[in-house]
FIBAMAR-222577 format. One line per 5 residues: number of its first residue (from 1); for each residue x, y, z of N, C-alpha, C, O. Coordinates in Angstrom, 3 decimals, always signed. Each point is the difference from the previous one (the first is absolute). Layout:
! residues N
NUM = X,Y,Z,X,Y,Z,X,Y,Z,X,Y,Z | ...
***
This chain:
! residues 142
1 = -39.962,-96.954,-62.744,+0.858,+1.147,-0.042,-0.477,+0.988,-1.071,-0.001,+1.197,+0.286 | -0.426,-1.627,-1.561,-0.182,+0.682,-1.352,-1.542,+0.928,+0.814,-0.230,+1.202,-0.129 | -0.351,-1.895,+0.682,-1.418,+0.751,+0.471,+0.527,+1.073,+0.891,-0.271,+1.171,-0.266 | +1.124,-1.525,+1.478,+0.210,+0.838,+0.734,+0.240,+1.006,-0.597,-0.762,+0.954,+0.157 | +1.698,-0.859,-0.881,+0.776,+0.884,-0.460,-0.853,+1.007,-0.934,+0.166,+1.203,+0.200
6 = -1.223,-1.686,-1.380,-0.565,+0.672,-0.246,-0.972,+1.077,+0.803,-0.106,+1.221,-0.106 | -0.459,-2.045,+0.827,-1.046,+0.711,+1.202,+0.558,+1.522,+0.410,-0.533,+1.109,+0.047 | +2.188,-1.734,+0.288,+0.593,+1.584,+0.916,+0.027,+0.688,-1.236,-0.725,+0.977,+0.187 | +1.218,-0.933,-1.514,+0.023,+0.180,-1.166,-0.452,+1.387,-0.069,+0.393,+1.166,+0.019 | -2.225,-2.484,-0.177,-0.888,+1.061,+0.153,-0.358,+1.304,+1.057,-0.488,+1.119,-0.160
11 = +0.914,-1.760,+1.120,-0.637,+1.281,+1.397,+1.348,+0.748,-0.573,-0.519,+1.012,-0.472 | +1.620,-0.911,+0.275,+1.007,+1.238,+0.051,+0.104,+0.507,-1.408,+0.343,+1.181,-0.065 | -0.555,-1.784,-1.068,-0.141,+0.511,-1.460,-1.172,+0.405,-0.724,-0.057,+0.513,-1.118 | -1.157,-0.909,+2.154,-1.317,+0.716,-0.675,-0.231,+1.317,-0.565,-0.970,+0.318,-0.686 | +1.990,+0.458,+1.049,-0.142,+1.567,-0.540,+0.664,-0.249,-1.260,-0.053,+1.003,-0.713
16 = +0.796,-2.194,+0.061,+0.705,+0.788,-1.476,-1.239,-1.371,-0.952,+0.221,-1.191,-0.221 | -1.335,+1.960,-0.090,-0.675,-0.269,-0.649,+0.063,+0.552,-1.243,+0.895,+0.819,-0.208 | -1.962,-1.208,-1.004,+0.546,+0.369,-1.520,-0.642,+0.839,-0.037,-0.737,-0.126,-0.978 | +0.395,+1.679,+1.903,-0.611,+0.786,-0.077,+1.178,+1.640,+0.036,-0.192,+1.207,-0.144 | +1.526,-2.202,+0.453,+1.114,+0.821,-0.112,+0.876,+0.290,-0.871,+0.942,-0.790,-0.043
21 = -0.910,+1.858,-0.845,+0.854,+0.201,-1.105,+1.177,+0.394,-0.168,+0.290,+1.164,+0.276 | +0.506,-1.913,-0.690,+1.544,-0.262,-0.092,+0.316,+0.337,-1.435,-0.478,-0.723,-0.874 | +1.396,+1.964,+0.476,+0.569,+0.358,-1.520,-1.513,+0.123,-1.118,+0.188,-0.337,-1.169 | -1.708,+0.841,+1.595,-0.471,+0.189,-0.662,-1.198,-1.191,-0.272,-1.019,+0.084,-0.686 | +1.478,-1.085,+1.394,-1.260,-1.311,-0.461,-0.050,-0.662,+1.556,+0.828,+0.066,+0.908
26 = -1.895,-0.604,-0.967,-0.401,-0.628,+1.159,+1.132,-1.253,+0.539,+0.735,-0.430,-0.890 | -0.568,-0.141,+2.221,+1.282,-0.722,+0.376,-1.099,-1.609,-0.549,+0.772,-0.892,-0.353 | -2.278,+0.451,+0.246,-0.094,-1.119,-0.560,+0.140,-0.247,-1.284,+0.231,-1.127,-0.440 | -0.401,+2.493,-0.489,+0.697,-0.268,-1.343,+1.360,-0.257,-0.194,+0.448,-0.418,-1.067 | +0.307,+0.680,+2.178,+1.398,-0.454,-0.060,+0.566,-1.365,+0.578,+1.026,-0.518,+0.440
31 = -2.136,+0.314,-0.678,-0.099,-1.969,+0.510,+0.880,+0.029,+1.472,+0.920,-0.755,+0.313 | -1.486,+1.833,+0.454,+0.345,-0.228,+1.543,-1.200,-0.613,+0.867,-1.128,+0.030,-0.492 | +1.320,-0.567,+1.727,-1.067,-0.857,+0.415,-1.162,+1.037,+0.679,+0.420,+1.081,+0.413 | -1.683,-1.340,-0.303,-0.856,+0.889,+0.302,+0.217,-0.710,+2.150,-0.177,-1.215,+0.091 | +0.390,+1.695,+0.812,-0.021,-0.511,+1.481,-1.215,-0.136,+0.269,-0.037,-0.669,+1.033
36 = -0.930,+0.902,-1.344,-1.282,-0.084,+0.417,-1.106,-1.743,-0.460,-1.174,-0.235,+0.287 | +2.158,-0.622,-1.033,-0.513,-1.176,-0.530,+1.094,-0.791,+0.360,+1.192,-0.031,-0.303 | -2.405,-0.991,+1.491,+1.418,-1.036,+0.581,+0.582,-1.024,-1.086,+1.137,-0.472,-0.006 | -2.407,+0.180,-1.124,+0.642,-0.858,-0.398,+1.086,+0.471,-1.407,+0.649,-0.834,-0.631 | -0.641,+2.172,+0.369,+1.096,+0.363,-0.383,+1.372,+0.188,+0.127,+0.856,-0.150,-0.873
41 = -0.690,+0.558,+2.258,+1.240,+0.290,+1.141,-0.009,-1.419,+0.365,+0.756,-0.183,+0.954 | -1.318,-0.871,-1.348,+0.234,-1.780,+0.632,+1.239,-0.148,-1.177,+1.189,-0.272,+0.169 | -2.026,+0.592,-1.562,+0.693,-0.572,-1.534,+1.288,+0.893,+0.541,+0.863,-0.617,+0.625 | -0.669,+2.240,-0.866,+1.407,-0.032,+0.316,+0.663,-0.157,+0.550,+1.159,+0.151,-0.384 | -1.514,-0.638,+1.895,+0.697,-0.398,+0.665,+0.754,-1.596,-0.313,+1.156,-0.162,+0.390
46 = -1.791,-0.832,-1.017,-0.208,-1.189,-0.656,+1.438,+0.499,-0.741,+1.151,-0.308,+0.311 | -1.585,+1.113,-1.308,+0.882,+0.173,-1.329,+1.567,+0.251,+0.722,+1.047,-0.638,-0.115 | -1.378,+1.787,+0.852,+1.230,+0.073,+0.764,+1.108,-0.929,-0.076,+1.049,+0.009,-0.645 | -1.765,-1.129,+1.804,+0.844,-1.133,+0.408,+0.235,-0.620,-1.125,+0.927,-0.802,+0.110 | -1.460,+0.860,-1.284,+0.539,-1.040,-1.348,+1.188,+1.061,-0.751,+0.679,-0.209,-1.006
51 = -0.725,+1.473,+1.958,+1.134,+0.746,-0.560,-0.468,+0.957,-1.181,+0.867,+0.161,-0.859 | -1.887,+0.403,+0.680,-1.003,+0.939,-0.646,-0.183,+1.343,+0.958,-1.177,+0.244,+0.263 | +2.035,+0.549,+0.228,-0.677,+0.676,+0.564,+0.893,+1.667,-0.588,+1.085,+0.244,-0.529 | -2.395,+0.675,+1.041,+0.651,+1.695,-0.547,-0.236,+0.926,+1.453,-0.982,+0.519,+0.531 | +2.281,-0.608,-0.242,+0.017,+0.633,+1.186,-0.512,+1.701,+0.343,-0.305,+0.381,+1.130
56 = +0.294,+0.616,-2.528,-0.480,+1.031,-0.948,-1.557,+0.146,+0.860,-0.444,+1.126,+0.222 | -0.219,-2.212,+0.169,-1.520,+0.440,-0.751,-0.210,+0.587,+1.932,-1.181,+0.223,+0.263 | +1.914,-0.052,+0.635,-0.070,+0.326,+1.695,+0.751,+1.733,-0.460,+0.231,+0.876,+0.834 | -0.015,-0.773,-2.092,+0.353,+1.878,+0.149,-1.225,+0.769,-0.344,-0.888,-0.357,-0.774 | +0.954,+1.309,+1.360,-1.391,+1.118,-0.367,-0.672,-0.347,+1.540,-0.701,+0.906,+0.452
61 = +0.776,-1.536,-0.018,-0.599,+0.229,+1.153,+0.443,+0.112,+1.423,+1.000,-0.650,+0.306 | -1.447,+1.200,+0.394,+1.121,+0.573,+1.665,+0.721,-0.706,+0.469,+1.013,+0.413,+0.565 | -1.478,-2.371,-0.706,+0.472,-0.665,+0.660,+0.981,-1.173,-0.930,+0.310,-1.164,+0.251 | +0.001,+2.074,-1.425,+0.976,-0.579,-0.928,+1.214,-0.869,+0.446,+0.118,-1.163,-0.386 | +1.015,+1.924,+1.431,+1.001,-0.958,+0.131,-0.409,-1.207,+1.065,+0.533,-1.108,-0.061
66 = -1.304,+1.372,+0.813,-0.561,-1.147,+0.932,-0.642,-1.029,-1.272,+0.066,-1.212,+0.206 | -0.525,+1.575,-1.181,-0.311,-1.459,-0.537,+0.979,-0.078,-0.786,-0.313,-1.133,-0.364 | +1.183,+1.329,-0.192,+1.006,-0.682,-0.124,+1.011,-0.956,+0.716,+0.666,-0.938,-0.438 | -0.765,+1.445,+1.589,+0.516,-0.740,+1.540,-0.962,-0.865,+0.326,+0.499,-0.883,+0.698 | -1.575,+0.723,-0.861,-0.972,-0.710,-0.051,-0.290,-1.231,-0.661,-0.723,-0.905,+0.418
71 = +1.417,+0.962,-1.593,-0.112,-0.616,-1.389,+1.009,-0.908,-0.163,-0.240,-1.172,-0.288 | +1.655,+1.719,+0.486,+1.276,-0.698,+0.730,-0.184,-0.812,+0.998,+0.425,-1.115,-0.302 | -0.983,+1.166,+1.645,-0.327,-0.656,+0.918,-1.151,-1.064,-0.387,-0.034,-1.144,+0.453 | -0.829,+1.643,-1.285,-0.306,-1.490,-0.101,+0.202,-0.864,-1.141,-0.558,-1.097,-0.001 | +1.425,+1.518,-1.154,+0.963,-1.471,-0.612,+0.808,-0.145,+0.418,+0.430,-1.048,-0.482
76 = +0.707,+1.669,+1.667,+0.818,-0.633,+0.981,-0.723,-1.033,+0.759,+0.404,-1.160,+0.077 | -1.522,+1.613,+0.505,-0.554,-1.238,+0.627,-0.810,-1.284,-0.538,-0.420,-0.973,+0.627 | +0.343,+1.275,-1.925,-0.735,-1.089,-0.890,+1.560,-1.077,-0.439,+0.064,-1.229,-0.013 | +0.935,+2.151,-0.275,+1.074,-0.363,-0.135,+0.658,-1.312,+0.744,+0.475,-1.006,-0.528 | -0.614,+1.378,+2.103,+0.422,-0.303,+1.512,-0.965,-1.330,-0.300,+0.505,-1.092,-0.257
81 = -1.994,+1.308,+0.320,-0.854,-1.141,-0.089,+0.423,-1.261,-0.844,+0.306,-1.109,+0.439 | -0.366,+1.600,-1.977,+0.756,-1.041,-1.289,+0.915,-0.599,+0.692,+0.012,-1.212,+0.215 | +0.753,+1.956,+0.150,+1.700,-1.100,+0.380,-0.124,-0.586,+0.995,+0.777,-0.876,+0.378 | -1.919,+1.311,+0.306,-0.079,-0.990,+1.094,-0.802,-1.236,-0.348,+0.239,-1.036,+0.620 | -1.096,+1.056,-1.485,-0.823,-1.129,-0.466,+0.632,-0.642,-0.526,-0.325,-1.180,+0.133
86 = +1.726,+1.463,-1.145,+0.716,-0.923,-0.715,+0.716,-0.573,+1.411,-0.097,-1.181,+0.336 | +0.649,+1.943,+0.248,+1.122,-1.040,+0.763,-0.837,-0.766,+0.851,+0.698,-0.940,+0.381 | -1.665,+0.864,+0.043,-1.341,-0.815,+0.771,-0.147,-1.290,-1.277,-0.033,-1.149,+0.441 | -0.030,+1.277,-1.564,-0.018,-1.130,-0.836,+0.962,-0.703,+0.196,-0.070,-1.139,+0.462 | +1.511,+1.947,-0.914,+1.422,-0.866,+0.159,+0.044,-0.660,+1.083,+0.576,-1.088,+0.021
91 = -1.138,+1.580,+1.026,+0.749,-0.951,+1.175,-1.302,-0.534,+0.667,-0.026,-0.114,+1.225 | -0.996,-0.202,-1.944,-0.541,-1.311,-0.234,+0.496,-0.934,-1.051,+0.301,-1.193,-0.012 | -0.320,+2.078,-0.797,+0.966,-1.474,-0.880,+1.055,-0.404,+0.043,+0.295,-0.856,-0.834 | +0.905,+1.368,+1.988,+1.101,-0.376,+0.122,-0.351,-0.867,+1.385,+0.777,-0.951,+0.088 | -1.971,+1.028,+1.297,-0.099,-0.774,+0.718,-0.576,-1.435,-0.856,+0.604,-1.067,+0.108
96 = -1.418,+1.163,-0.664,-0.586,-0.988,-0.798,+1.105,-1.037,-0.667,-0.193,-1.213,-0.074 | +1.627,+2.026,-0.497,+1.145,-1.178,-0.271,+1.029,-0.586,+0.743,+0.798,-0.906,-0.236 | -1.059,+1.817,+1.423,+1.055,-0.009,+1.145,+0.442,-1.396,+0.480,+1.090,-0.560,+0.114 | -2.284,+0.245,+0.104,+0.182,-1.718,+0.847,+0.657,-1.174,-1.348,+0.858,-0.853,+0.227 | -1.540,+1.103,-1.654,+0.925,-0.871,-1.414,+0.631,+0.718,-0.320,-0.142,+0.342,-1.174
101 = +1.219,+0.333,+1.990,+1.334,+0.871,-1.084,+0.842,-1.201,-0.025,+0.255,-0.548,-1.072 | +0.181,+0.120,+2.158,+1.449,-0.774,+0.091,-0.892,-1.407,-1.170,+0.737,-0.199,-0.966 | -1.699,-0.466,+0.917,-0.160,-1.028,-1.018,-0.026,+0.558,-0.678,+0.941,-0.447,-0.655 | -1.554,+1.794,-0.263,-0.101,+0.538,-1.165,+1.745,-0.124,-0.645,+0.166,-0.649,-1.032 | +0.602,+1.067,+1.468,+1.368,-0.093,+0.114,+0.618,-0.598,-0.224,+0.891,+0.141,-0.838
106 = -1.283,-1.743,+1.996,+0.778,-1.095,-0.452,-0.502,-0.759,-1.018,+0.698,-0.867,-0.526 | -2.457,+1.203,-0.015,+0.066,-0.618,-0.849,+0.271,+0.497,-1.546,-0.096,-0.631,-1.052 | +0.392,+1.712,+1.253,+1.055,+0.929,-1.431,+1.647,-0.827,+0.123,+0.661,-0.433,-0.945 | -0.472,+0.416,+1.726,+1.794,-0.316,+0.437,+0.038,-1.416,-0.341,+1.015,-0.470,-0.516 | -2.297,-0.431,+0.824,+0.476,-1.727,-0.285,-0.590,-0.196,-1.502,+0.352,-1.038,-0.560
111 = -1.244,+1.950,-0.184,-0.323,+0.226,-1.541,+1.594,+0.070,-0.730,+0.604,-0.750,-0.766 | -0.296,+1.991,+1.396,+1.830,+0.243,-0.744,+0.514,-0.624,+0.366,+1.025,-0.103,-0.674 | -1.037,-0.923,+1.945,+1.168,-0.862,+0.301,+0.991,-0.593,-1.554,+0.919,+0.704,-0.420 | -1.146,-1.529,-0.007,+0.160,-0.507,-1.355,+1.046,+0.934,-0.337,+1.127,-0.491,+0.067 | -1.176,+1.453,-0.339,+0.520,+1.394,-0.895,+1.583,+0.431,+0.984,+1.013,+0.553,-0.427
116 = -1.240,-0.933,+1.499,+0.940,+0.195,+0.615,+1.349,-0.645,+0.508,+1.048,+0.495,+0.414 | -1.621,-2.213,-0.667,+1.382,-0.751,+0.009,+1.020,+0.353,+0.249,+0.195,+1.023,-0.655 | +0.782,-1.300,+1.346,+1.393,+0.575,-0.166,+0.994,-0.696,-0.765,+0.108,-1.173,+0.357 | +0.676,+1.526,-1.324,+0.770,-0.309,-0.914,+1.066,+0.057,+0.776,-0.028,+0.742,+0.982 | +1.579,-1.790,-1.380,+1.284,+0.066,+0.264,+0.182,+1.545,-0.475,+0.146,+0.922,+0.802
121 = -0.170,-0.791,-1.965,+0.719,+0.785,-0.423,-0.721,+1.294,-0.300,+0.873,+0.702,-0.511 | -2.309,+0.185,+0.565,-0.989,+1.259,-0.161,-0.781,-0.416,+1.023,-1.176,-0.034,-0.361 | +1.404,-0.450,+2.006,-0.927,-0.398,+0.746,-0.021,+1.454,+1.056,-0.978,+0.727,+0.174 | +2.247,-0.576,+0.399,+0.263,+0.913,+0.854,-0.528,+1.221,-0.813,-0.466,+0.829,+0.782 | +0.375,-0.423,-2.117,-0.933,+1.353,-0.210,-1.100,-0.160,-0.038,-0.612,+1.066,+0.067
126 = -0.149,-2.136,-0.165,-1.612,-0.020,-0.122,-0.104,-0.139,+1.362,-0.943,+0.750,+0.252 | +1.378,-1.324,+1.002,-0.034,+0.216,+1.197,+0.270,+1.122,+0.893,-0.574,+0.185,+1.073 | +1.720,+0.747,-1.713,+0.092,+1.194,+0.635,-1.207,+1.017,+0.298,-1.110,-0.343,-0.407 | +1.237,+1.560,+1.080,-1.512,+0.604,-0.112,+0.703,+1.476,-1.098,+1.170,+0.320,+0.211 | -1.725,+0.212,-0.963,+0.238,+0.626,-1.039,+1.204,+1.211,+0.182,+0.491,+0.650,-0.922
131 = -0.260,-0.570,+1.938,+1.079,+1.389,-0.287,+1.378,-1.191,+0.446,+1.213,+0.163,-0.135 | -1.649,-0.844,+0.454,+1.684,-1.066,+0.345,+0.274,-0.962,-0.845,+1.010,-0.690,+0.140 | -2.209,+0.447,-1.517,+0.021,-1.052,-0.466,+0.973,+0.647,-1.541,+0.633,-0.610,-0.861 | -0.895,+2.033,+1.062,+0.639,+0.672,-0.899,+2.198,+0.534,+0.322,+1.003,+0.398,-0.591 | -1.269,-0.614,+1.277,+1.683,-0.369,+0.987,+0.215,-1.303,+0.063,+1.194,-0.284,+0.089
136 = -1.767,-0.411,-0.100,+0.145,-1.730,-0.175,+0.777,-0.518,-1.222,+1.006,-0.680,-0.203 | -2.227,+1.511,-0.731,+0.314,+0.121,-1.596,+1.449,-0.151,-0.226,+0.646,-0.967,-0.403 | -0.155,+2.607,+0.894,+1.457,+0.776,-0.150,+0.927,-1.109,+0.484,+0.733,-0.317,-0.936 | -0.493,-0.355,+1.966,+0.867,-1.013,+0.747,+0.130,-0.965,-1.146,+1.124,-0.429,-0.261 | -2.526,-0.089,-0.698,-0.038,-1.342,-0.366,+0.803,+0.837,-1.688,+0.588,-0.805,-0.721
141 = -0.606,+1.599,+0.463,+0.800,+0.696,-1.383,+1.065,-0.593,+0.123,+0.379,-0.711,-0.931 | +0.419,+0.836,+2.136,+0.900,+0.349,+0.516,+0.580,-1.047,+0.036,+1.113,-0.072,+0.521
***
């Protein structure tokens, strides 16, 4: 994607080279990217996605708001990509526990067994499930 993207980059931004002067000084002294070096327009594009980017350096030239629309569209889609790679992890690692959930479970539940005993007399609140065990409470005040 990062290649693609530079490539078109280049064919539609080759005219705002550092041969164009913006407020008096050249636009590569203003640490804007030169379009004519792929592996420059690779790095900002790179930087971009780590969240480095100056949306500034697509003015001065004709086709200014298109690369800004340009620029948007592709960390929306780098964006789209990330979250899709994370949730592609999660739900390998949630198929991967799927089949030992219910033992993972029971063997947490027969660890606490012990802890849970039921008492004559504080059994029914350690047995309740938490919003009834607290109304249980209130009855046994009582």
């Amino acid at each position: 994607m990062l290649i693609v993207f530079t490539s078109i980059a280049i064919l539609i931004f080759g005219d705002l080279n550092d041969s164009m002067i913006v407020n008096g000084t050249t636009r590569q002294s203003q640490g804007y990217v030169n379009f004519e070096s792929f592996t420059d327009v690779m790095i900002m594009y790179f930087e971009s996605a780590l969240g480095s980017f100056n949306i500034g350096q697509y003015k001065g030239g004709r086709l200014g708001i298109i690369g800004v629309y340009y620029h948007i569209l592709f960390l929306t889609i780098n964006l789209i990509l990330l979250l899709n790679y994370v949730i592609a992890i999660l739900s390998s690692t949630f198929a991967a526990f799927e089949d030992k959930s219910n033992g993972l479970y029971y063997e947490v539940v027969i660890k606490q067994f012990s802890r849970f005993l039921y008492d004559n007399e504080y059994g029914y609140i350690a047995a309740g499930t938490p919003p009834m065990n607290i109304v249980a409470f209130g009855f046994f005040i009582i």
